[in-house]
N, C-alpha and C positions, 0 to 999 in steps of 0.2 A: 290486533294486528293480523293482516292478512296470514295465511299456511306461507305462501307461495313467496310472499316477501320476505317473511321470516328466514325462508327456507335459503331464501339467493343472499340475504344479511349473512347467514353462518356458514356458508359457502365460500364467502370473499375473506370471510374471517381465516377460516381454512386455509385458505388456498395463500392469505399476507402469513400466515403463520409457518407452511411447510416454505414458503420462498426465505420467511429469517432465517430460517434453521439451516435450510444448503447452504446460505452467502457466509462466506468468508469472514464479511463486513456489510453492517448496516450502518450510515451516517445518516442522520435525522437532519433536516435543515429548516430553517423556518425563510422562505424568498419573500414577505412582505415586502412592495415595493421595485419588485422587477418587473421589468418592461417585457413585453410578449418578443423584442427581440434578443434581449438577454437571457430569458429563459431557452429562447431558441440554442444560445449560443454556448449555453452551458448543458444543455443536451447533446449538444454535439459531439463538447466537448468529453464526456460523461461517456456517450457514445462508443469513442474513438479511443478509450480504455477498455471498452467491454463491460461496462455499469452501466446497471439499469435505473434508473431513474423514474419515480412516480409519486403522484400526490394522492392519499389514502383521507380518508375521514377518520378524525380522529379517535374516534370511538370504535373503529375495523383496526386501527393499527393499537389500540389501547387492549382491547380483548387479545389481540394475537401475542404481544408482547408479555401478556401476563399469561398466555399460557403456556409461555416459555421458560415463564420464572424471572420474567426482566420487569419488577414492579418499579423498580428505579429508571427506566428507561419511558414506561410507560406514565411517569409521572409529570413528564418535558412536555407531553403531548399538548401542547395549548396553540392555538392560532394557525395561522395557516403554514401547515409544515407539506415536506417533503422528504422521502426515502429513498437513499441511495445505495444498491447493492453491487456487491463484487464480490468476484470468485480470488480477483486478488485482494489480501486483506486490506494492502496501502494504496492501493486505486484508486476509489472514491473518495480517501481523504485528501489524497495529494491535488488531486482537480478540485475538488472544491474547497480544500483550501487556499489553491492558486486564485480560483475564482473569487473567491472572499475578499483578497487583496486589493482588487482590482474594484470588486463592487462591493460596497460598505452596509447594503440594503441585505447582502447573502450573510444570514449569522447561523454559525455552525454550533448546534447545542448539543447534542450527545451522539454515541455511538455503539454498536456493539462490535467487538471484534475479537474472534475466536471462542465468541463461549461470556465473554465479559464485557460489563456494561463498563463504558470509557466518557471520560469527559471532555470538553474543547481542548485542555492541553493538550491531553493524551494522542487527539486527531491530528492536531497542528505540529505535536512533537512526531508521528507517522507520516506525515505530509512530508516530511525530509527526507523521507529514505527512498533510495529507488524501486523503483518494481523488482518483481522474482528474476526475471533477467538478470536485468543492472545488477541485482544480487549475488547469483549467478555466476556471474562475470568477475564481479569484485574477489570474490570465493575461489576463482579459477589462478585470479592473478594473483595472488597471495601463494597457495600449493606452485605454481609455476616461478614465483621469484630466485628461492634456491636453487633451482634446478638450471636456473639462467645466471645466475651467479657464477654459481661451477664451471657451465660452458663458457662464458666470457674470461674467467682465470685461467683454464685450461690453453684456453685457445689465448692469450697473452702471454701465455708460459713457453709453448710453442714457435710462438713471433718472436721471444724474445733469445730462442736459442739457434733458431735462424739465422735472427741477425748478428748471431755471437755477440751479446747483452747480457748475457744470462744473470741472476742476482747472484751477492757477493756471497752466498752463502752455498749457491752451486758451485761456485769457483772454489771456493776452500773447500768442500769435499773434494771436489775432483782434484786439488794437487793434495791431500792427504791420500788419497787412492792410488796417487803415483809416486808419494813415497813409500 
């Protein structure tokens, strides 16, 4: 084999190899049978999460994989696949598993995420969760429920001695205090 070709072969290998190891998450997909405009449309979608999406030869993503230590991941490597990466872990699975739904031809076979090699459940069971936002957020409103509890008690404890309503348990203090 040529130097030169050798040379750009162990380059790309390289280069699928240092891109696994930043991503978050790698989803492997096999698209037999998508149409050039459903592929369009799930790059988009792909996209428009910030995952990057690309078709490797299976023997550049078979080397890279295994020289990460992911011999199980590099063993799915059959037929015409596809690589999905995310700097969010649950990005790529959440879109292509939404994708899958829709199009029966997109089969989601392995993944890696965080360091571990993951299987179709394990994707479709991440595919539920929301992004680091939504998470985020969810996290936020949880520490902020008590704090809103208090204030709405508080603030009905107040309305209610306003309106001289007060609970029957303020009123019997207050006539023991005056006897």
């Amino acid at each position: 084999m040529n130097k030169d070709v050798l040379a750009q072969k162990e380059a790309e290998v390289k280069a699928l190899t240092e891109k696994m190891e930043n991503a978050s998450s790698v989803v492997l997909v096999e698209y037999r049978g998508l149409t050039v405009k459903e592929l369009t449309e799930l790059r988009r979608a792909l996209r428009d999460e910030d995952v990057d999406f690309k078709v490797y030869k299976n023997t550049t993503a078979r080397r890279a994989s295994e020289n990460l230590g992911y011999s199980k991941f590099a063993e799915t490597l059959k037929g015409p696949n596809a690589l999905a990466f995310g700097k969010d872990p649950v990005a790529p699975a959440r879109v292509l598993a939404k994708f899958a739904k829709e199009h029966d031809k997109l089969v989601l076979k392995t993944g890696i995420v965080d360091g571990d090699v993951v299987d179709e459940e394990t994707i479709k069971k991440l595919s539920a969760l929301p992004n680091k936002e939504g998470m985020l957020a969810k996290f936020a409103s949880v520490l902020n429920a008590p704090v809103i509890k208090f204030a709405m008690t508080i603030k009905a404890l107040a309305e209610a001695k306003e309106n001289g309503s007060a609970p029957a348990q303020e009123e019997a203090a207050a006539a023991e205090a005056a006897a």
